[in-house]
PQR file of N, CA, C, O and H, with PARSE charges and radii, in Angstrom:
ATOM      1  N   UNK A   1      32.263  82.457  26.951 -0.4000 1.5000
ATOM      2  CA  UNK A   1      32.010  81.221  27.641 -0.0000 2.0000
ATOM      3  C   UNK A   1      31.338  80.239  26.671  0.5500 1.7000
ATOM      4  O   UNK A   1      30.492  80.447  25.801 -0.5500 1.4000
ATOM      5  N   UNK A   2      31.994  79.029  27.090 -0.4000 1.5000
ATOM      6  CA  UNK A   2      31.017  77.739  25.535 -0.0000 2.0000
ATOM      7  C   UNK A   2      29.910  77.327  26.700  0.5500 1.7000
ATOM      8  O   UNK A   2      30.138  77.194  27.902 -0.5500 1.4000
ATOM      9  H   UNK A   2      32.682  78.860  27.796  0.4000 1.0000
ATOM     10  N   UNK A   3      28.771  77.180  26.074 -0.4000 1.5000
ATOM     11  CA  UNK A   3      27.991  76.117  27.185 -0.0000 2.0000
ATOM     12  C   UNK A   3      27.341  75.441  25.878  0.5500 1.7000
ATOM     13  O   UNK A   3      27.194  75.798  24.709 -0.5500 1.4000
ATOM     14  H   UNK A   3      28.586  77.288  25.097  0.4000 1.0000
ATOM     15  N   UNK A   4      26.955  74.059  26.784 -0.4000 1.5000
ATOM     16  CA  UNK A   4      26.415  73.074  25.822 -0.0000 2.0000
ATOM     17  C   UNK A   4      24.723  73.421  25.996  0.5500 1.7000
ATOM     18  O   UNK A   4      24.170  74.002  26.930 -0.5500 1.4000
ATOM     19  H   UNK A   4      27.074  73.770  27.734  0.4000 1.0000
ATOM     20  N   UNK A   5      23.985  72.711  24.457 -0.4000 1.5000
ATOM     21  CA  UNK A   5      22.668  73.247  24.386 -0.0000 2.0000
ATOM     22  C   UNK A   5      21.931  71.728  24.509  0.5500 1.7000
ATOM     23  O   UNK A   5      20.936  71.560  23.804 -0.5500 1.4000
ATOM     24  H   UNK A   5      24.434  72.239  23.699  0.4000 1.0000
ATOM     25  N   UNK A   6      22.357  70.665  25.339 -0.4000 1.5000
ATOM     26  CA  UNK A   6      21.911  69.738  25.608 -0.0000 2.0000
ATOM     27  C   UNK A   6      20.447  69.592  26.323  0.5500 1.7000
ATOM     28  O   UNK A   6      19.587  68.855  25.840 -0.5500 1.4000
ATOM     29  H   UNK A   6      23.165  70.802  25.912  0.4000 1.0000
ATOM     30  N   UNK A   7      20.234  70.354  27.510 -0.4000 1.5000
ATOM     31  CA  UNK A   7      19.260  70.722  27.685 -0.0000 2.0000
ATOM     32  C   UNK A   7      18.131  71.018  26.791  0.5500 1.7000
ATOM     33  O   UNK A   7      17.093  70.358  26.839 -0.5500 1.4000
ATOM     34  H   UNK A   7      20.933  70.953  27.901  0.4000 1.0000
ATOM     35  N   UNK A   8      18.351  72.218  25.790 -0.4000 1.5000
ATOM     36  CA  UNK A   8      17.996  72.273  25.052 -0.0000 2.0000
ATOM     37  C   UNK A   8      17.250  72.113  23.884  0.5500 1.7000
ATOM     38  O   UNK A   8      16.242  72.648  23.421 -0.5500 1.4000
ATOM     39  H   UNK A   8      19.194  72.755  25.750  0.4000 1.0000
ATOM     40  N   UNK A   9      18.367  70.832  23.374 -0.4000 1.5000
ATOM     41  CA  UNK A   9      18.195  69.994  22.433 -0.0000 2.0000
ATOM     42  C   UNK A   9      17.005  69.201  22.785  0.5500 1.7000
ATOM     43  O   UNK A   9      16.015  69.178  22.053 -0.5500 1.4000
ATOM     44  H   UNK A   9      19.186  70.398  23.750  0.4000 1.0000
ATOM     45  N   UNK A  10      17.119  68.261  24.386 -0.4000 1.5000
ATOM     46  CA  UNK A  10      16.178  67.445  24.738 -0.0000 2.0000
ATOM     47  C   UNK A  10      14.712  67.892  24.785  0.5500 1.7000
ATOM     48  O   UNK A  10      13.690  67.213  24.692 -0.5500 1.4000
ATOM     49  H   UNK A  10      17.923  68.279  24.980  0.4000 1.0000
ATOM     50  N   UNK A  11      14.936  69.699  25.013 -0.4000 1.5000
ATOM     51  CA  UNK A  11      13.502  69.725  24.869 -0.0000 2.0000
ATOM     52  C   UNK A  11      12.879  70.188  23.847  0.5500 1.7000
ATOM     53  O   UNK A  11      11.673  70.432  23.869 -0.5500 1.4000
ATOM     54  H   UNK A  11      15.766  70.250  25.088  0.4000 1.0000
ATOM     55  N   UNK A  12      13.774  70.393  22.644 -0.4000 1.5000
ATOM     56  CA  UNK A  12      13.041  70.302  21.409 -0.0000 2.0000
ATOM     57  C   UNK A  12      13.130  69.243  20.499  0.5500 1.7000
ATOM     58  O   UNK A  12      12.949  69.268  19.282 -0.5500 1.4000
ATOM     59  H   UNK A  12      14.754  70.194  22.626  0.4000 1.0000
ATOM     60  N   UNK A  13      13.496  68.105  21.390 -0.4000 1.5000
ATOM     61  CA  UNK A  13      13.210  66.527  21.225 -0.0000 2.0000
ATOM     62  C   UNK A  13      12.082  65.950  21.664  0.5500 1.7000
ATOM     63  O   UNK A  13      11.646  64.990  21.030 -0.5500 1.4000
ATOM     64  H   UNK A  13      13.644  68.084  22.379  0.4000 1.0000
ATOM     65  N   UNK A  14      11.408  66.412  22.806 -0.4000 1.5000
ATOM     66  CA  UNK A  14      10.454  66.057  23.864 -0.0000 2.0000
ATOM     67  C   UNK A  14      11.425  65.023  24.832  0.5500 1.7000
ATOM     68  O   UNK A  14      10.715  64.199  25.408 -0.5500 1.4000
ATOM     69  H   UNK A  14      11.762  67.193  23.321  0.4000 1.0000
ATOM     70  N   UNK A  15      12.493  64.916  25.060 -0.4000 1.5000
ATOM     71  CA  UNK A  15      12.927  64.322  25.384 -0.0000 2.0000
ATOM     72  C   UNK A  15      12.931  64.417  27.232  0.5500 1.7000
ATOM     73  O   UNK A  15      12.490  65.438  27.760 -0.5500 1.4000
ATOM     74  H   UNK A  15      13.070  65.586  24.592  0.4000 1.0000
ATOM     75  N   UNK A  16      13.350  63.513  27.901 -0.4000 1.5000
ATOM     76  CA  UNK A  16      13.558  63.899  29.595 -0.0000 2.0000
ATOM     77  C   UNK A  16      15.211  63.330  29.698  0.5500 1.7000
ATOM     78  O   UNK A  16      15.787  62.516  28.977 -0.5500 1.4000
ATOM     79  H   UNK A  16      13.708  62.684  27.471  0.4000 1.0000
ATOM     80  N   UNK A  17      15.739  64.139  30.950 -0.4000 1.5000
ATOM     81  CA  UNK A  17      17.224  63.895  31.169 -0.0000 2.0000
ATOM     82  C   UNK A  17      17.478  62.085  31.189  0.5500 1.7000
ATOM     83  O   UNK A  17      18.136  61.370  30.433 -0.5500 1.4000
ATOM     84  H   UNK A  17      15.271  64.800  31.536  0.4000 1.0000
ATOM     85  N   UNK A  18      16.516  61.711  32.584 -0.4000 1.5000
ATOM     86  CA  UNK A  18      16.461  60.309  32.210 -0.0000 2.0000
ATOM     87  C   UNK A  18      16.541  59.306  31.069  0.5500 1.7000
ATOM     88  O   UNK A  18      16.877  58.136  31.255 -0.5500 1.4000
ATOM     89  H   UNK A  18      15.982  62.292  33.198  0.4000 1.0000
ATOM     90  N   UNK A  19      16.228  59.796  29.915 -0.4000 1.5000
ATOM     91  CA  UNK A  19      16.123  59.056  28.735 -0.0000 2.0000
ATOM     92  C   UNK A  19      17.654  59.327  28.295  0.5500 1.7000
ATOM     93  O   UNK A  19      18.357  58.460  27.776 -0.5500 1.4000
ATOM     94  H   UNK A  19      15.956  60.747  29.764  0.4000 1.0000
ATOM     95  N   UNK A  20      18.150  60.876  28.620 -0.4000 1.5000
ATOM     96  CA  UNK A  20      19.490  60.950  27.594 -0.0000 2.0000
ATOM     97  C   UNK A  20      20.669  60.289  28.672  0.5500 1.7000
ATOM     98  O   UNK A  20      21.799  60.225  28.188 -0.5500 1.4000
ATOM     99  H   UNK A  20      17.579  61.581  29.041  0.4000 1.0000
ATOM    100  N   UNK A  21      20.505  59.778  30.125 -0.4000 1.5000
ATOM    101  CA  UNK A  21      20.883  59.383  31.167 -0.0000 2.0000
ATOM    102  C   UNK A  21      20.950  57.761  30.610  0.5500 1.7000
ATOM    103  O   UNK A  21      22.037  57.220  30.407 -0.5500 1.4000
ATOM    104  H   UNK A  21      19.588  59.830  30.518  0.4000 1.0000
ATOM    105  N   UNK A  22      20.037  57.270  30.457 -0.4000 1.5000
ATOM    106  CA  UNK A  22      19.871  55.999  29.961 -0.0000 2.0000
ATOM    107  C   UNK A  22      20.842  55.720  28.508  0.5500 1.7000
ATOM    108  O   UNK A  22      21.567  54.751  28.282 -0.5500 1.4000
ATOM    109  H   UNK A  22      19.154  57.709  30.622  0.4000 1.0000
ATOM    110  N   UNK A  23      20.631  56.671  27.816 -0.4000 1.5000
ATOM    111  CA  UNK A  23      20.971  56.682  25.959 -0.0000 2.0000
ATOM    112  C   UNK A  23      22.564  56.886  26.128  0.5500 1.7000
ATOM    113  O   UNK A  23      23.235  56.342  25.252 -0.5500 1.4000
ATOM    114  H   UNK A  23      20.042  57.458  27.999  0.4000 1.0000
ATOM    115  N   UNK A  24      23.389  57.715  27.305 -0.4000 1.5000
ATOM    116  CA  UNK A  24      24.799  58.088  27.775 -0.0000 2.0000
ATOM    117  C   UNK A  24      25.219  56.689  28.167  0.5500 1.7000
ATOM    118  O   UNK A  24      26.224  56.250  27.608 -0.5500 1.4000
ATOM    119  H   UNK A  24      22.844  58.158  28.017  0.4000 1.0000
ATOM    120  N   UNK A  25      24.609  55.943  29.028 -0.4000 1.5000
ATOM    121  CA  UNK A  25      25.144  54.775  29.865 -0.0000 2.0000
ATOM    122  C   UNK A  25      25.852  55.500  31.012  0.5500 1.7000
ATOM    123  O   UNK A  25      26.123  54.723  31.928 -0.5500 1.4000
ATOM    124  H   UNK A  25      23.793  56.300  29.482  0.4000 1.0000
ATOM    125  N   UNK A  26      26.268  56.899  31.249 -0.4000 1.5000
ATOM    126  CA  UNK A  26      26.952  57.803  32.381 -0.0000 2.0000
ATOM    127  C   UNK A  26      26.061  57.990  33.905  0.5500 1.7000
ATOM    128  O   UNK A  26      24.831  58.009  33.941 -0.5500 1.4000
ATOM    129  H   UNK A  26      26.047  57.530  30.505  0.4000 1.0000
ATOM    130  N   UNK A  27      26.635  58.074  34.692 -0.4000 1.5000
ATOM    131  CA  UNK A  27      25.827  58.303  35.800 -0.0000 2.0000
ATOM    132  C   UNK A  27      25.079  59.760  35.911  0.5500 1.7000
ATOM    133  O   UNK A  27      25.467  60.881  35.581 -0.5500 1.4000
ATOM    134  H   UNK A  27      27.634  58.058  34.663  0.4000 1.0000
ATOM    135  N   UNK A  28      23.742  59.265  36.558 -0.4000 1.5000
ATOM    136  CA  UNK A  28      22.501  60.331  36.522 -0.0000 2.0000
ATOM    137  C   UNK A  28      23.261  61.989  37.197  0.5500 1.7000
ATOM    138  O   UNK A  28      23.021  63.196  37.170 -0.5500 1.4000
ATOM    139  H   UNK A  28      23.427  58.355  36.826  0.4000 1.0000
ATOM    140  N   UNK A  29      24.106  61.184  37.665 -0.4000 1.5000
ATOM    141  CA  UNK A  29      24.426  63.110  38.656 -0.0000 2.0000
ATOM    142  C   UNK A  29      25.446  63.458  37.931  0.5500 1.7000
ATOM    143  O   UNK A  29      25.638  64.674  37.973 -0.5500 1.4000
ATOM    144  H   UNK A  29      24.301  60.204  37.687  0.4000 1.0000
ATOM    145  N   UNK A  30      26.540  62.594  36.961 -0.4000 1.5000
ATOM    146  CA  UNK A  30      27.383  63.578  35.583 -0.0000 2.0000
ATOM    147  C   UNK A  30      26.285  63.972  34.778  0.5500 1.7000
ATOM    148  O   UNK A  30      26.143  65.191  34.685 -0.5500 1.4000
ATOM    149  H   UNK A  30      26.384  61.607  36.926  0.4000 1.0000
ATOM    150  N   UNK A  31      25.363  63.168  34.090 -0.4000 1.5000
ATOM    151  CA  UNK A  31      24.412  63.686  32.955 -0.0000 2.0000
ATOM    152  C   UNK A  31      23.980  64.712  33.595  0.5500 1.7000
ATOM    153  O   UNK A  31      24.282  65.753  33.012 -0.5500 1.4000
ATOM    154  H   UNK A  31      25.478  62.177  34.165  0.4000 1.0000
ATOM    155  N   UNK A  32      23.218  64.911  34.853 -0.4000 1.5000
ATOM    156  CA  UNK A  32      22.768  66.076  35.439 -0.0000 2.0000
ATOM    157  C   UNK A  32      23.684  67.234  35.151  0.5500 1.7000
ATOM    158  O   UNK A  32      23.488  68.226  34.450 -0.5500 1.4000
ATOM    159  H   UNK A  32      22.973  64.065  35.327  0.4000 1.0000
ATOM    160  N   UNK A  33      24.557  66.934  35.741 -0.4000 1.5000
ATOM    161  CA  UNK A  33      25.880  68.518  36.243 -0.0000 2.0000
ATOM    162  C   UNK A  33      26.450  69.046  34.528  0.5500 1.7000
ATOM    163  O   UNK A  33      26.556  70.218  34.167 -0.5500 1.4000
ATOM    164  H   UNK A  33      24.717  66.128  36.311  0.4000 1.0000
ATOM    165  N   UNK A  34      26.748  67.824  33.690 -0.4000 1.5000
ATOM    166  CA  UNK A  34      26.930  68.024  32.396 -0.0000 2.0000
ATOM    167  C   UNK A  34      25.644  68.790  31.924  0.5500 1.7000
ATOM    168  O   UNK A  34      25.942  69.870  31.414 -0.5500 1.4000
ATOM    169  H   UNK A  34      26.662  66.872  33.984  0.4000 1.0000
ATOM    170  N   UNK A  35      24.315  68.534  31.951 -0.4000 1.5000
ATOM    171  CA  UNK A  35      22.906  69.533  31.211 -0.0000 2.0000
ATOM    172  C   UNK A  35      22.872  70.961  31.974  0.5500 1.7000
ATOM    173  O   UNK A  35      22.614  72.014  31.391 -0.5500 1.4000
ATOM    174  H   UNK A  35      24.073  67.657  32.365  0.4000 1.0000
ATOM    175  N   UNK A  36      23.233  70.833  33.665 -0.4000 1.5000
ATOM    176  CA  UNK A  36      23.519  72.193  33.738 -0.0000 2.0000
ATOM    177  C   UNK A  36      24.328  73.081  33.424  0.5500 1.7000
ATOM    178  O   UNK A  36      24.194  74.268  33.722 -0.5500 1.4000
ATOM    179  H   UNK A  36      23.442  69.977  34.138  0.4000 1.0000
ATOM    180  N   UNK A  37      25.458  72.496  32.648 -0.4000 1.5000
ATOM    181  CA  UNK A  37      26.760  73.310  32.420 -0.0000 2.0000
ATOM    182  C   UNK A  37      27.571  73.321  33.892  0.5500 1.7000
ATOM    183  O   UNK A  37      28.126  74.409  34.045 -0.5500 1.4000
ATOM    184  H   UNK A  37      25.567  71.532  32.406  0.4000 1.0000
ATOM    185  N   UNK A  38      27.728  72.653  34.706 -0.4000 1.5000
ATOM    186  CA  UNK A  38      28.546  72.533  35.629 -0.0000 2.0000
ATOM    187  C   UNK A  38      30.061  71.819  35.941  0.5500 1.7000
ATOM    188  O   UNK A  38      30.862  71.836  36.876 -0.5500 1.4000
ATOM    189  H   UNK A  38      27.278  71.769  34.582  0.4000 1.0000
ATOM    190  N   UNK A  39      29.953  71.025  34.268 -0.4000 1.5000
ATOM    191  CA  UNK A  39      31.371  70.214  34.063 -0.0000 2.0000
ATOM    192  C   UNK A  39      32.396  71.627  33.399  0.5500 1.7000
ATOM    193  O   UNK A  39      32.085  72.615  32.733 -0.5500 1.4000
ATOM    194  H   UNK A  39      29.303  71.011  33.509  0.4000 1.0000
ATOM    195  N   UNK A  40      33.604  71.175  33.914 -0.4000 1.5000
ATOM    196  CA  UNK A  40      34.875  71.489  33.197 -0.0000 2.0000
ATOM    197  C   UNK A  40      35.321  71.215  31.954  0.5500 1.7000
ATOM    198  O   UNK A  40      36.130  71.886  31.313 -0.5500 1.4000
ATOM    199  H   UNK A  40      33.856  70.373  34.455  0.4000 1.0000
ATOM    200  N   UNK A  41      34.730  70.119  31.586 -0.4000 1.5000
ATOM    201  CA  UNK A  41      35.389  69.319  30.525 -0.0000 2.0000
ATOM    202  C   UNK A  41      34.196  68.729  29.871  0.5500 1.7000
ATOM    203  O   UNK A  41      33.085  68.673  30.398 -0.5500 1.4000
ATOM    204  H   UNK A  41      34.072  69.574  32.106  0.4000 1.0000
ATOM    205  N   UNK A  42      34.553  68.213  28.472 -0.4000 1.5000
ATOM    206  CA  UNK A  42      33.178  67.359  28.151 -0.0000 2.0000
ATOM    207  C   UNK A  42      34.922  66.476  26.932  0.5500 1.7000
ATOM    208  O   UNK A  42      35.808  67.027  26.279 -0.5500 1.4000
ATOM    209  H   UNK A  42      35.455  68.259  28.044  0.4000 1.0000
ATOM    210  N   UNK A  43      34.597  64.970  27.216 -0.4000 1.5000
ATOM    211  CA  UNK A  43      35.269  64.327  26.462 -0.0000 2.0000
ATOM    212  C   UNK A  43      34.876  63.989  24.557  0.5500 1.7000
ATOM    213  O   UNK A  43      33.942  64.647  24.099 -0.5500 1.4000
ATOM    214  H   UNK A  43      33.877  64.523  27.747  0.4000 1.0000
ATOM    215  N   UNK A  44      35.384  63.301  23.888 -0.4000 1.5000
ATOM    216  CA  UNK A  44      35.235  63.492  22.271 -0.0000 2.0000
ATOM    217  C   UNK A  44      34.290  62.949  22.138  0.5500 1.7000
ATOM    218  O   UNK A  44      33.305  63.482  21.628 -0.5500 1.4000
ATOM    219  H   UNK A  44      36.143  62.766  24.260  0.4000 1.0000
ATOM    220  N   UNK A  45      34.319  61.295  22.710 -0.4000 1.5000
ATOM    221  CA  UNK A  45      33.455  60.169  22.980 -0.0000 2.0000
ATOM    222  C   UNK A  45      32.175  60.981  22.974  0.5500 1.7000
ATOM    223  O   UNK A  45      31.523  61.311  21.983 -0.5500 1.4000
ATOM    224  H   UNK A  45      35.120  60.862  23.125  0.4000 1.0000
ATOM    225  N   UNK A  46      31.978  61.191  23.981 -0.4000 1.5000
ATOM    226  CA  UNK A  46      30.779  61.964  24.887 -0.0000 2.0000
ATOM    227  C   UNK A  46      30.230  62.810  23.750  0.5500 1.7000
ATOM    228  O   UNK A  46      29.309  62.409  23.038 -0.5500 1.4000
ATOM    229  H   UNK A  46      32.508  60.922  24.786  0.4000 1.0000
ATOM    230  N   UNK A  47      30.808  63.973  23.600 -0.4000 1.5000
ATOM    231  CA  UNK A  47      30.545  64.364  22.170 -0.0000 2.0000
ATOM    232  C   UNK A  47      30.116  63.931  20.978  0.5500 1.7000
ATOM    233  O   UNK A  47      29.079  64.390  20.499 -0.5500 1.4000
ATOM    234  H   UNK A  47      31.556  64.299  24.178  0.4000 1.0000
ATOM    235  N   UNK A  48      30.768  63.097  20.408 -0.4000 1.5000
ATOM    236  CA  UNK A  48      30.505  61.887  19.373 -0.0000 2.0000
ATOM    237  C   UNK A  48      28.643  61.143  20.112  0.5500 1.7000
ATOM    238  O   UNK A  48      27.579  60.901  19.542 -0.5500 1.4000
ATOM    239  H   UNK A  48      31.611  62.724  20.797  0.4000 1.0000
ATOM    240  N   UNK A  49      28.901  61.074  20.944 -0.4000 1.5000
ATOM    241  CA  UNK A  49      27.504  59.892  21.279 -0.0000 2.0000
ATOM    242  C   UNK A  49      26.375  60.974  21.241  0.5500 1.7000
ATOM    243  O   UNK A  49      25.294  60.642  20.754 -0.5500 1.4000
ATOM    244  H   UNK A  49      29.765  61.270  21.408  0.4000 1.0000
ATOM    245  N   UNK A  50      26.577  62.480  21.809 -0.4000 1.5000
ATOM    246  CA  UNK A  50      25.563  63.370  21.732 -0.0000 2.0000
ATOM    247  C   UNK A  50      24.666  63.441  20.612  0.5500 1.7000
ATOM    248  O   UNK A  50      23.488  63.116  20.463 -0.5500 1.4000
ATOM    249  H   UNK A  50      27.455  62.750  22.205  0.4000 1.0000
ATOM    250  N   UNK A  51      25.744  64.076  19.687 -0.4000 1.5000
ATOM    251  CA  UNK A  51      25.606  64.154  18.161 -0.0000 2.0000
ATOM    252  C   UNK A  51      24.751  62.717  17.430  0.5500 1.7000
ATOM    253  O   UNK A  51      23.998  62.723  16.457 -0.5500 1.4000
ATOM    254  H   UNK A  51      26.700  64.341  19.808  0.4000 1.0000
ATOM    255  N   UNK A  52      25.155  61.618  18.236 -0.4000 1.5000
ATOM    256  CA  UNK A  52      24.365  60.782  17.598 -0.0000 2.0000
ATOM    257  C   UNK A  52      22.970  60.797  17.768  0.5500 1.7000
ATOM    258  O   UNK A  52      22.050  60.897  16.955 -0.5500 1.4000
ATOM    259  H   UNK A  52      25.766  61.613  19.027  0.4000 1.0000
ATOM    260  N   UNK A  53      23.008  60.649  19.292 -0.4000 1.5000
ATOM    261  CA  UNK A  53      21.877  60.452  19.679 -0.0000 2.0000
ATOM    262  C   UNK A  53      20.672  61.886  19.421  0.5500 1.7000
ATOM    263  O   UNK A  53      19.446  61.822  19.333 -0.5500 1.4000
ATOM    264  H   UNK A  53      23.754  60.568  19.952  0.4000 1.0000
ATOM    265  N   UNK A  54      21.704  63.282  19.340 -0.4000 1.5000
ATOM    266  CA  UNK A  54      20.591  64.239  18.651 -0.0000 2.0000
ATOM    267  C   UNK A  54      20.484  64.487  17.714  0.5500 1.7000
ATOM    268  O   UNK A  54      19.539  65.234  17.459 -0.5500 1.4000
ATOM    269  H   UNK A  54      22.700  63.334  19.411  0.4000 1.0000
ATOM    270  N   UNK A  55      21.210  64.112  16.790 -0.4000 1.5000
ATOM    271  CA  UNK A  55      21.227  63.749  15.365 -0.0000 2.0000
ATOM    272  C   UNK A  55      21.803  65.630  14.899  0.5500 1.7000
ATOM    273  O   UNK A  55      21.278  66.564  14.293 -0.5500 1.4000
ATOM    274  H   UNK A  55      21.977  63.505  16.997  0.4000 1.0000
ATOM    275  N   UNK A  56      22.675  65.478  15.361 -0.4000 1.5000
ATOM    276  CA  UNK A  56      23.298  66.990  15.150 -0.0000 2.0000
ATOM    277  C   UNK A  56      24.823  66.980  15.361  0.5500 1.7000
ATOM    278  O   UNK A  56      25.564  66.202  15.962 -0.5500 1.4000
ATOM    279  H   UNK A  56      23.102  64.719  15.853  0.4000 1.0000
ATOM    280  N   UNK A  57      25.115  68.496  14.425 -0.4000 1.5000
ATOM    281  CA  UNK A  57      26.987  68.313  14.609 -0.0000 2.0000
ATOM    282  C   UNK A  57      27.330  68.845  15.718  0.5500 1.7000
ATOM    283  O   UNK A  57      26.593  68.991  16.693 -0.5500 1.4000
ATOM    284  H   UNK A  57      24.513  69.129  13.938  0.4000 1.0000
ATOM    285  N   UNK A  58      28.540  69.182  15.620 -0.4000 1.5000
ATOM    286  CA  UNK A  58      29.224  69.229  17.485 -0.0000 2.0000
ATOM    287  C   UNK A  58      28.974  71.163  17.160  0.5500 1.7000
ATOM    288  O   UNK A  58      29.451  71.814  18.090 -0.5500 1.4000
ATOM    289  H   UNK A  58      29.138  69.063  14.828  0.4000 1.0000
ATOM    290  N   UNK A  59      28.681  71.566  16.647 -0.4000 1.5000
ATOM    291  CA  UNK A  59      28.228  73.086  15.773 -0.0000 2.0000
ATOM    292  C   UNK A  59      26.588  73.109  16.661  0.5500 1.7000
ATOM    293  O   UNK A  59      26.213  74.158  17.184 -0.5500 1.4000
ATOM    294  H   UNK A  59      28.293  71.038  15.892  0.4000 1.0000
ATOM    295  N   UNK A  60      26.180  72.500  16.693 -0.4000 1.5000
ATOM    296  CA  UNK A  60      24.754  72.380  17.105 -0.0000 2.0000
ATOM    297  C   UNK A  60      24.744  72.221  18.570  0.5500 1.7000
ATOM    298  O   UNK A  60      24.023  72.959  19.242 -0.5500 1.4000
ATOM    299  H   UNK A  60      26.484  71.648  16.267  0.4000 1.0000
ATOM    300  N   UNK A  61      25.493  71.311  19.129 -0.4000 1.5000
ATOM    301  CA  UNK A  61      25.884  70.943  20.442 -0.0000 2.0000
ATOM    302  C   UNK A  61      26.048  72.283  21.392  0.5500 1.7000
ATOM    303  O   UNK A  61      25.503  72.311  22.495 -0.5500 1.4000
ATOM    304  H   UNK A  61      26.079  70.712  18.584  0.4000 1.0000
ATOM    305  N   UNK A  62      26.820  73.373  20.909 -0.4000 1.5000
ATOM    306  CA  UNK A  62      27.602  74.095  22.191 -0.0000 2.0000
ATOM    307  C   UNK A  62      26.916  75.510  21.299  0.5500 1.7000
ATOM    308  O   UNK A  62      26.397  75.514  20.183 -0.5500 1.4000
ATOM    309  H   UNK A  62      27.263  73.350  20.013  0.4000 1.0000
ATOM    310  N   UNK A  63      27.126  76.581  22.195 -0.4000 1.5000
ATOM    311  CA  UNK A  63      26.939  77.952  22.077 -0.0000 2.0000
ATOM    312  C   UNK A  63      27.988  78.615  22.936  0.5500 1.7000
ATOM    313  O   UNK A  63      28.463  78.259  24.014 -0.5500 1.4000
ATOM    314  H   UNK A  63      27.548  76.577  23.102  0.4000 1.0000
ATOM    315  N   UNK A  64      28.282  79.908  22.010 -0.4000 1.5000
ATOM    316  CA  UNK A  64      29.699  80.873  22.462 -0.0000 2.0000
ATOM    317  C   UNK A  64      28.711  82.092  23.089  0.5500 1.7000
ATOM    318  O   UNK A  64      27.654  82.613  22.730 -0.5500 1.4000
ATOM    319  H   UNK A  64      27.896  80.197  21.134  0.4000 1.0000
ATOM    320  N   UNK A  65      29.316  82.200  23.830 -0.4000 1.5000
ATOM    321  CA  UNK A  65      28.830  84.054  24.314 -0.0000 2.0000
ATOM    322  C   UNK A  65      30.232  84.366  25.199  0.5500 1.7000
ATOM    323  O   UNK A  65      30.809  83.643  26.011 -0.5500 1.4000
ATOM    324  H   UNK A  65      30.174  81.777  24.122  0.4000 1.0000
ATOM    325  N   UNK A  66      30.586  85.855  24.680 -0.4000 1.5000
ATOM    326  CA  UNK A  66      31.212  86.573  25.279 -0.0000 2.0000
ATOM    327  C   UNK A  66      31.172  86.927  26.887  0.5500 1.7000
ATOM    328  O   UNK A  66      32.111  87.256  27.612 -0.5500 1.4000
ATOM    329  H   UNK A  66      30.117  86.443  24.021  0.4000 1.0000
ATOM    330  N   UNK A  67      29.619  86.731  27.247 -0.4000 1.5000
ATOM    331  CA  UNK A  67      29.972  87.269  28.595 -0.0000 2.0000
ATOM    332  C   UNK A  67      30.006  85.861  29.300  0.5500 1.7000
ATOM    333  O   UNK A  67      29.675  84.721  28.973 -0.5500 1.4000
ATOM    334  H   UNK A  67      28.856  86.464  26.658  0.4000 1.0000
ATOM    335  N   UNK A  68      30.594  86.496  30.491 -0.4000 1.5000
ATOM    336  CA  UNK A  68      30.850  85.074  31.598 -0.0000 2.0000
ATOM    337  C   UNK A  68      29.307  84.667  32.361  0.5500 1.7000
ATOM    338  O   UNK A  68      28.488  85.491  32.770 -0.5500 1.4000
ATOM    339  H   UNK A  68      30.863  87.422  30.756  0.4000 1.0000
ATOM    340  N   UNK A  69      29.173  83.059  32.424 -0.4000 1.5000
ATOM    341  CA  UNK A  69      28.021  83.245  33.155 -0.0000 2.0000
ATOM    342  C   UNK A  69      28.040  83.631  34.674  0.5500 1.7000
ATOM    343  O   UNK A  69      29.077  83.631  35.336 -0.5500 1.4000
ATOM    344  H   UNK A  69      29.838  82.390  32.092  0.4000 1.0000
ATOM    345  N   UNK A  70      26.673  83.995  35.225 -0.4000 1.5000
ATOM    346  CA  UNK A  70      26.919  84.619  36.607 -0.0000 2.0000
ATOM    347  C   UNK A  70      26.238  83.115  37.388  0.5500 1.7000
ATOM    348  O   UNK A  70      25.518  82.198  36.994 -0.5500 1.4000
ATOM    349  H   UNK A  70      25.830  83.995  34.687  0.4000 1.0000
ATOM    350  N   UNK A  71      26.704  83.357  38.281 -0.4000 1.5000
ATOM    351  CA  UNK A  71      26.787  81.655  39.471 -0.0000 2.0000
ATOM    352  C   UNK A  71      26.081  82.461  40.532  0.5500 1.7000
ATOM    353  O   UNK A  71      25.808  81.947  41.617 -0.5500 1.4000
ATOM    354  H   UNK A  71      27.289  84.102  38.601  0.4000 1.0000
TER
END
């Protein structure tokens, strides 16, 4: 399973969702569902703006694990 380390990232930014909500221009309940890992999809754009704004490659962005997450 890929999940993104956005969450993550923000909090070894000191960062709050609101700020990366604001920094996206995307609405608060995609940025939300996107930090929980609840999207299907994540677009290039989106990607591209992450990386900017965390100052990291798209390598830094996501994490692989073999097992499936449990819901």
């Amino acid at each position: 399973m890929v999940r993104l380390r956005a969450k993550e990232l923000l909090e070894e930014q000191g960062r709050s969702k609101y700020w990366l909500f604001k920094q996206l221009g995307m609405s608060y309940q995609s940025v939300s569902r996107m930090l929980n890992n609840e999207t299907q999809s994540i677009r290039f754009a989106c990607m591209d703006t992450l990386c900017q704004i965390f100052h990291c490659s798209p390598q830094d962005l996501f994490e692989y694990s073999d097992e499936e997450e449990q819901i």
